[in-house]
Backbone as CSV, one residue per row, in Angstrom:
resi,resn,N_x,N_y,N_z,CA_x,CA_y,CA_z,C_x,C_y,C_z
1,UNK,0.835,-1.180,0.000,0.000,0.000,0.000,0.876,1.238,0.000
2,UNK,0.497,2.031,-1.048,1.447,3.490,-0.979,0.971,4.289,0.502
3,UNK,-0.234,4.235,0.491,-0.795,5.525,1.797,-0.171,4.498,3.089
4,UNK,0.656,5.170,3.294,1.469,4.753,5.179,0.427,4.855,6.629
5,UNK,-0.776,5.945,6.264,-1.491,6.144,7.371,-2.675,4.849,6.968
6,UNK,-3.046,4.523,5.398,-3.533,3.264,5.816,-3.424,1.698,6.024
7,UNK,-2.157,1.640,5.861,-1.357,0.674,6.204,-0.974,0.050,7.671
8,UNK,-0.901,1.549,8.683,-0.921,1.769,9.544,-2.484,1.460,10.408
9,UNK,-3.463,1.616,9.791,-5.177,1.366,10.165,-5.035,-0.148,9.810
10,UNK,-4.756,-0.929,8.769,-5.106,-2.230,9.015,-4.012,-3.123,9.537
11,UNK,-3.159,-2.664,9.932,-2.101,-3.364,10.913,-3.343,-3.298,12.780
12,UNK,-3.514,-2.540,12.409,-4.048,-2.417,13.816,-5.337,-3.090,14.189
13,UNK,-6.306,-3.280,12.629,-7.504,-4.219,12.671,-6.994,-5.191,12.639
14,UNK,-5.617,-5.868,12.241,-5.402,-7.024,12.072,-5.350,-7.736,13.358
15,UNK,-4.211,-6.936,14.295,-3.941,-6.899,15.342,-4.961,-7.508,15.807
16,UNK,-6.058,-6.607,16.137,-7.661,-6.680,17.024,-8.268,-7.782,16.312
17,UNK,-8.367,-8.236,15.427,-8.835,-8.976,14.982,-8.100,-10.399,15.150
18,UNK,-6.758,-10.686,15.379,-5.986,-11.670,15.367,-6.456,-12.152,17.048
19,UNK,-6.273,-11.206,18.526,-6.570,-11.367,19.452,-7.277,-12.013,19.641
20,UNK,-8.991,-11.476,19.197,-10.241,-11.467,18.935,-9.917,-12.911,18.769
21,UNK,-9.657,-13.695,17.644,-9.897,-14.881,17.279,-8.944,-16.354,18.046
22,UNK,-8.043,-15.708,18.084,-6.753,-16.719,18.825,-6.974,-16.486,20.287
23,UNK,-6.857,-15.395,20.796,-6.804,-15.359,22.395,-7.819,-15.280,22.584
24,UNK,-9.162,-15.164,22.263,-10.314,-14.933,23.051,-10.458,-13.792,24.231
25,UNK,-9.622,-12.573,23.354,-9.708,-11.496,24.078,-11.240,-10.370,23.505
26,UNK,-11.713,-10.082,24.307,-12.967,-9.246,23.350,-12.841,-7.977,23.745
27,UNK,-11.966,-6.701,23.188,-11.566,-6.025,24.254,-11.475,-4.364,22.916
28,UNK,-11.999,-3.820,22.938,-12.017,-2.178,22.210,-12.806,-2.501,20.845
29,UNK,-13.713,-3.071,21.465,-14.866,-3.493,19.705,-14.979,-2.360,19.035
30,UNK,-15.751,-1.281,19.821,-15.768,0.090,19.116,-14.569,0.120,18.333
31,UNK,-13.219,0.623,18.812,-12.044,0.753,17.921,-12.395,-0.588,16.505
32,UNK,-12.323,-1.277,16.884,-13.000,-2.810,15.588,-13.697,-1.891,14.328
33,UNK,-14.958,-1.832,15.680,-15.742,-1.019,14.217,-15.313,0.095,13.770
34,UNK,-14.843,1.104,14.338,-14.492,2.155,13.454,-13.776,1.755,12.677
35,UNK,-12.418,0.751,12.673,-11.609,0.704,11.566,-12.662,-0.210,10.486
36,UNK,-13.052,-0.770,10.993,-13.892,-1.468,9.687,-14.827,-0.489,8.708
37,UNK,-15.228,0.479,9.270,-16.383,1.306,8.781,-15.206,2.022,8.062
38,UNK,-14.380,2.905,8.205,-12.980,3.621,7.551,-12.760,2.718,6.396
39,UNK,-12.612,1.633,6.607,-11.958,0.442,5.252,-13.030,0.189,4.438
40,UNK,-14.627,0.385,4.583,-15.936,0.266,3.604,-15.871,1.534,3.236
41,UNK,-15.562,2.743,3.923,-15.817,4.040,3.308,-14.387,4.207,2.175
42,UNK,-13.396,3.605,2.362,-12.302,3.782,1.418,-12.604,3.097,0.261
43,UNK,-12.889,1.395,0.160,-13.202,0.957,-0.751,-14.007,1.462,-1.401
44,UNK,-14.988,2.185,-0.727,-16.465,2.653,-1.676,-15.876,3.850,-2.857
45,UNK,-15.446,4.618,-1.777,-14.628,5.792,-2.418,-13.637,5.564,-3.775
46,UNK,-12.951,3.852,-3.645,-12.105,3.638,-4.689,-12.514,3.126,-6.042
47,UNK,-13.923,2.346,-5.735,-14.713,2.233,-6.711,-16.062,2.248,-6.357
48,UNK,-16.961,2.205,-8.034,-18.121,2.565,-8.113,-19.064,2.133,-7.228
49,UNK,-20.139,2.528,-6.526,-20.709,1.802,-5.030,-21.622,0.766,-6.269
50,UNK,-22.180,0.762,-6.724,-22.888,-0.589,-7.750,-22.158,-1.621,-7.262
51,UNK,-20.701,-1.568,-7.990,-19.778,-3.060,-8.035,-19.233,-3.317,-6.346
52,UNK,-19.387,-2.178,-5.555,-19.069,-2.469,-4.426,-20.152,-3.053,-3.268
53,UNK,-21.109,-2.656,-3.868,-22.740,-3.543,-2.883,-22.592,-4.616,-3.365
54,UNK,-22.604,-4.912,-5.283,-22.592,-6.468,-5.680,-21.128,-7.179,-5.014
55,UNK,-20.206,-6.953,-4.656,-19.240,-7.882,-4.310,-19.870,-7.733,-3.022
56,UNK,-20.002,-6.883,-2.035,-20.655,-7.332,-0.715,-21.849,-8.153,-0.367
57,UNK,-22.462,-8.253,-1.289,-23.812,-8.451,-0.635,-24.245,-9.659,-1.718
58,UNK,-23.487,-10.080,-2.773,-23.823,-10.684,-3.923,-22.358,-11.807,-4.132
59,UNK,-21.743,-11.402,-3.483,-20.480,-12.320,-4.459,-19.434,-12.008,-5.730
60,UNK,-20.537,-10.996,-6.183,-20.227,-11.189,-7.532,-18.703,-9.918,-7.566
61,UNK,-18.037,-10.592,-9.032,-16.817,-10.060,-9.320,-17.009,-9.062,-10.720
């Protein structure tokens, strides 16, 4: 990823998310969701929201 500040955002969902699943820690969900909601508002932003509802909600490529 060229952008360093978002590289920096999904190191940190990964993080929370790695815990989350391996340690059975459940611990700053809020922080969870905000980075998740940041990473749907980027994708949307990077392409057309059409092809971005159909890959979410549809599968489709």
């Amino acid at each position: 990823m060229k952008d360093g500040s978002l590289k920096e955002r999904l190191i940190v969902l990964g993080e929370l998310s790695y815990e989350e699943y391996y340690g059975g820690i459940n611990r700053n969900t809020l922080e969870k969701k905000q980075e998740i909601i940041f990473f749907e508002n980027y994708i949307k932003s990077k392409e057309k929201r059409i092809s971005y509802f159909m890959k979410k909600y549809f599968g489709f490529n």
